[in-house]
N, C-alpha and C positions, 0 to 999 in steps of 0.2 A: 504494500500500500504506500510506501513514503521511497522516496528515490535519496534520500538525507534524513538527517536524522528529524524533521518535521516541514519539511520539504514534501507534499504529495507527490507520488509520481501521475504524467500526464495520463495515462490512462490504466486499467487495469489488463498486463500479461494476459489472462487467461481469457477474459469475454470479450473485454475493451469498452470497459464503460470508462468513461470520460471520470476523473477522481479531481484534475484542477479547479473545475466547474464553485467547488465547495466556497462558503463561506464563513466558515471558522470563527476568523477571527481572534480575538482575544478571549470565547469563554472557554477554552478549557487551561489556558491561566486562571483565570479567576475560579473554577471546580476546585484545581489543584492546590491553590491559595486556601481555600475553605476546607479542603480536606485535609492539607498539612495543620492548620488550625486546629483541626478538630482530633487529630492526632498528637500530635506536640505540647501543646498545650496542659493536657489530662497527665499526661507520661513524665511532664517536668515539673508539676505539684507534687505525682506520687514521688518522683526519684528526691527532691526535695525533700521530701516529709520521712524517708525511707534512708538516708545517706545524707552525709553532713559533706559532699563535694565543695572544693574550695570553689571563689564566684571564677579566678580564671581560667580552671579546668573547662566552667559552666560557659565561659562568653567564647569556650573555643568547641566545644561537644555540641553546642544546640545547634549555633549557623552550620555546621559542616553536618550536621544530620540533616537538617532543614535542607540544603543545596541537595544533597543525596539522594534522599527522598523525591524532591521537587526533578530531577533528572530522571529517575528511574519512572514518574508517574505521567511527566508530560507526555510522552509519545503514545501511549495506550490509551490516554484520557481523550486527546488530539483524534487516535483514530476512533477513537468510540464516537464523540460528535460527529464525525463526521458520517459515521453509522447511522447515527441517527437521521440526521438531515437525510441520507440517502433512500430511508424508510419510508420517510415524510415524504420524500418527491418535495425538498426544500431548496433553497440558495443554487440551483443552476440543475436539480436533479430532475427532470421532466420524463 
């Protein structure tokens, strides 16, 4: 589905449906925003409440999970939208 790493490829190998057509955009930043939230978050109260971690271990452990996470989640989140859209017959899918 992606020719790069969130890069569409222009069409799909196998049928040839047209995958550029899509319009994206910026929501599946913003899912991925919300779902690192909703993860991160919960996990740095308990690890807090659970471990007496010094705060610089903390200002180096949380961004470098957070970036981690956020790499590993964009591109599946990216093609799911755009799953979607394609289900819909949305943003260029007719």
């Amino acid at each position: 589905m992606f020719a790069r790493f969130l890069k569409a490829a222009p069409a799909c190998p196998n049928c040839g449906l047209r995958l550029d057509a899509h319009q994206a955009d910026d929501f599946p930043a913003y899912i991925v925003i919300l779902a690192l939230g909703h993860i991160l978050v919960p996990l740095m109260i308990e690890v807090n409440a659970a471990l007496a971690i010094p705060l610089l271990w903390q200002a180096l452990i949380w961004p470098g999970l957070a970036i981690l996470l956020a790499l590993a989640m964009i591109q599946p989140v990216k093609g799911a939208v755009i799953a979607v859209q394609w289900s819909r017959r949305m943003a260029g899918f007719s």
